[in-house]
N, C-alpha and C positions, 0 to 999 in steps of 0.2 A: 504494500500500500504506500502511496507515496506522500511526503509529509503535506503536500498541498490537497490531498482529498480528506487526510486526518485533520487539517486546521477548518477546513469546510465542513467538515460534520461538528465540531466541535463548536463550531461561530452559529451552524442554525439548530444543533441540539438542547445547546447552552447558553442562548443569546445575553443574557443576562449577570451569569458569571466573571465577564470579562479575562478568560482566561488565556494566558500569551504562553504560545511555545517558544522556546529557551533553546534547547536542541532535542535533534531526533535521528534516532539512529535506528537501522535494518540489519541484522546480524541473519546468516543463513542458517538453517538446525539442518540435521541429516537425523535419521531413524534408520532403524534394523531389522530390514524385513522379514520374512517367513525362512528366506532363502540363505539367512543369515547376509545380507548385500547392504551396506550404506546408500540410501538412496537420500532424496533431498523431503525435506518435510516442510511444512508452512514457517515463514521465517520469524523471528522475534525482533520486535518491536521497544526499544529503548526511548522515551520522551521525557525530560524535564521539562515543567511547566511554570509557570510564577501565574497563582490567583489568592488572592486576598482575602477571600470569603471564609471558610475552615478550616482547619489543621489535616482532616482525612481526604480531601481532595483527589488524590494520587491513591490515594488507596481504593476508593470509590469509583477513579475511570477505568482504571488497571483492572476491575472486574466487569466493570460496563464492558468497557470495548473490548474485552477477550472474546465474552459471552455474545455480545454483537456480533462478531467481524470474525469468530472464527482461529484471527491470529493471536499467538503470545503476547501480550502487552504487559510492558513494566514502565509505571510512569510516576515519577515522583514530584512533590512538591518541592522548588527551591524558592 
């Protein structure tokens, strides 16, 4: 996912949050399949954020947008 489709879902998910990405990072996972083979798996997702509203922020989208989007996300409040 690329970080301009993550700050677009984020601007009309969250209009009101006012919450700014910091940086964003794509790291690739591999898994182990039947055949015992490293193959490529959905990639993870690293974002630091800055929003002013509550301290669990980052803990709260890190489970939104896993469960959303399917990808690994880790996103922390700075």
């Amino acid at each position: 996912m690329k970080r301009e489709v993550f700050e677009k879902m984020i601007d009309k998910l969250f209009p009101e949050q006012k919450i700014e990405v910091v940086s964003y990072e794509i790291l690739e996972k591999n898994k182990l399949n039947e055949n015992n083979e490293w193959i490529l798996d959905t990639p993870a997702v690293f974002v630091d954020i800055r929003c002013s509203d509550f301290d669990n922020k980052g803990l709260y989208l890190t489970e939104y947008f896993t469960n959303f989007t399917g990808y690994e996300f880790a996103i922390n409040k700075v």
